[in-house]
C-alpha positions as CSV (number, residue, x, y, z in Angstrom):
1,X,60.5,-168.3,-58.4
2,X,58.1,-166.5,-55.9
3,X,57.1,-169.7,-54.2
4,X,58.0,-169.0,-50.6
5,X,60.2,-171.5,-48.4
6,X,58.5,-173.5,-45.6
7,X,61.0,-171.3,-43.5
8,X,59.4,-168.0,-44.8
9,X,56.1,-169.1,-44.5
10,X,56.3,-170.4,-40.8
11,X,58.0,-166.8,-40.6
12,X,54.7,-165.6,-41.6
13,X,52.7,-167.7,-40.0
14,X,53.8,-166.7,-36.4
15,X,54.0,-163.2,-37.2
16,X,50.2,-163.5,-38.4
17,X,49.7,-165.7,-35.0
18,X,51.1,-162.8,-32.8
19,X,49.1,-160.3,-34.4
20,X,46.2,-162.1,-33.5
21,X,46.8,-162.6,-30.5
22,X,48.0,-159.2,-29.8
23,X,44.6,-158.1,-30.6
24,X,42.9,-160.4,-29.1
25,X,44.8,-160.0,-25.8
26,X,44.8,-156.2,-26.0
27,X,40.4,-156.1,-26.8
28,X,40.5,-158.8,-23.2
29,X,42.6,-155.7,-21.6
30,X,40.4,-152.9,-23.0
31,X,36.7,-154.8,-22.3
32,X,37.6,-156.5,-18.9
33,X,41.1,-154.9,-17.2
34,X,39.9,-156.6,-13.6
35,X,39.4,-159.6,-15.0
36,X,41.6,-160.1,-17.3
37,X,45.0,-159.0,-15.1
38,X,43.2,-161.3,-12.4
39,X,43.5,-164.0,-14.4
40,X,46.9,-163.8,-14.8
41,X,48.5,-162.9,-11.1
42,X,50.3,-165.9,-10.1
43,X,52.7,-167.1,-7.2
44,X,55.4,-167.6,-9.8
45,X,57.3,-163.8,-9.9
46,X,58.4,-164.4,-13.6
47,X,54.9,-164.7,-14.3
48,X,53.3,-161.9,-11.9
49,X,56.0,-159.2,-12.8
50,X,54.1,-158.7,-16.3
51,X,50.9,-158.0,-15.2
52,X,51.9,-156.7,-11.6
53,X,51.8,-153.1,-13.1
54,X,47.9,-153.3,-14.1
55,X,47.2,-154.3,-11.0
56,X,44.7,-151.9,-9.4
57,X,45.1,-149.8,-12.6
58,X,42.0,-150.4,-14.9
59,X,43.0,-148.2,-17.0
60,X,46.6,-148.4,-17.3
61,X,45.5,-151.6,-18.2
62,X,42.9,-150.3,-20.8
63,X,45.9,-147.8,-22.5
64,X,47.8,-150.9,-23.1
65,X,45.2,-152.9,-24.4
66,X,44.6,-150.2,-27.1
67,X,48.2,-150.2,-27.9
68,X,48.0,-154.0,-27.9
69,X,45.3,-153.8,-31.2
70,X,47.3,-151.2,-32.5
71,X,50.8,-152.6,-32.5
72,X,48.6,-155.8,-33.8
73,X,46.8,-154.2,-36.2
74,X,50.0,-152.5,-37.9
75,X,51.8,-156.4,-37.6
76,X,48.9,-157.8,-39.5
77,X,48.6,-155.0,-41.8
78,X,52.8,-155.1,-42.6
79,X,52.8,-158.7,-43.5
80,X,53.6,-159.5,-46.7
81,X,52.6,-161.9,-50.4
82,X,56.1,-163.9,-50.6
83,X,56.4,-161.6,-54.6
84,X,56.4,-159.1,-51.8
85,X,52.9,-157.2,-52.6
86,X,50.7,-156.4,-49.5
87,X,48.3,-159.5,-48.7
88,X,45.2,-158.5,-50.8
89,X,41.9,-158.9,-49.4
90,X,39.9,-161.9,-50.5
91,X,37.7,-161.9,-53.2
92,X,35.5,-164.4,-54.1
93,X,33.8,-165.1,-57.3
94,X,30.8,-166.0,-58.2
C-alpha cells in the first residue's frame, strides 16, 4: 500500500516547512540585508553569532539570501508523492 505513515508525512511536512522558509528568509536577505540582519542582532551570543557575519556586509548578506531560495527551491523541488513520483503540479478541473 502507498498510503504514507503519519511519520512520513510529518517528514514531509517539515521538509516542505523548511523550504519555505528558506525562501522566504533568503528573499528578506536579498530585498532588505540592513534590516533584516538588524532584526536579528541580539545580546544573547548564541543568537548574534549567526547573523554577526552580515553585519555591515549587505551583500554578503544578499549572496546568502540567493543561496537561501536556491537551496529552498531545490528542497521543495526534491520532495516527493509517498508512490515516490515527483509532487505534480495541481490541476484543477473544470
Amino acid at each position: 500500500m502507498n498510503d504514507p505513515t503519519a511519520v512520513q508525512l510529518g517528514i514531509r511536512r517539515s521538509a516542505e516547512m523548511a523550504a519555505v522558509f528558506m525562501i522566504g528568509d533568503g528573499l528578506l536577505g536579498l530585498l532588505q540585508p540592513t534590516r533584516h540582519v538588524g532584526l536579528w542582532r541580539s545580546d544573547i551570543n548564541a543568537v548574534d553569532v549567526l547573523v554577526r557575519p552580515f553585519a555591515a556586509h549587505p551583500a554578503r548578506r544578499r549572496a546568502y539570501g540567493l543561496l537561501q531560495i536556491g537551496a529552498g527551491l531545490i528542497l521543495a523541488l526534491a520532495l516527493k508523492r509517498p508512490g515516490g513520483d515527483a509532487v505534480a503540479p495541481d490541476r484543477h478541473e473544470g
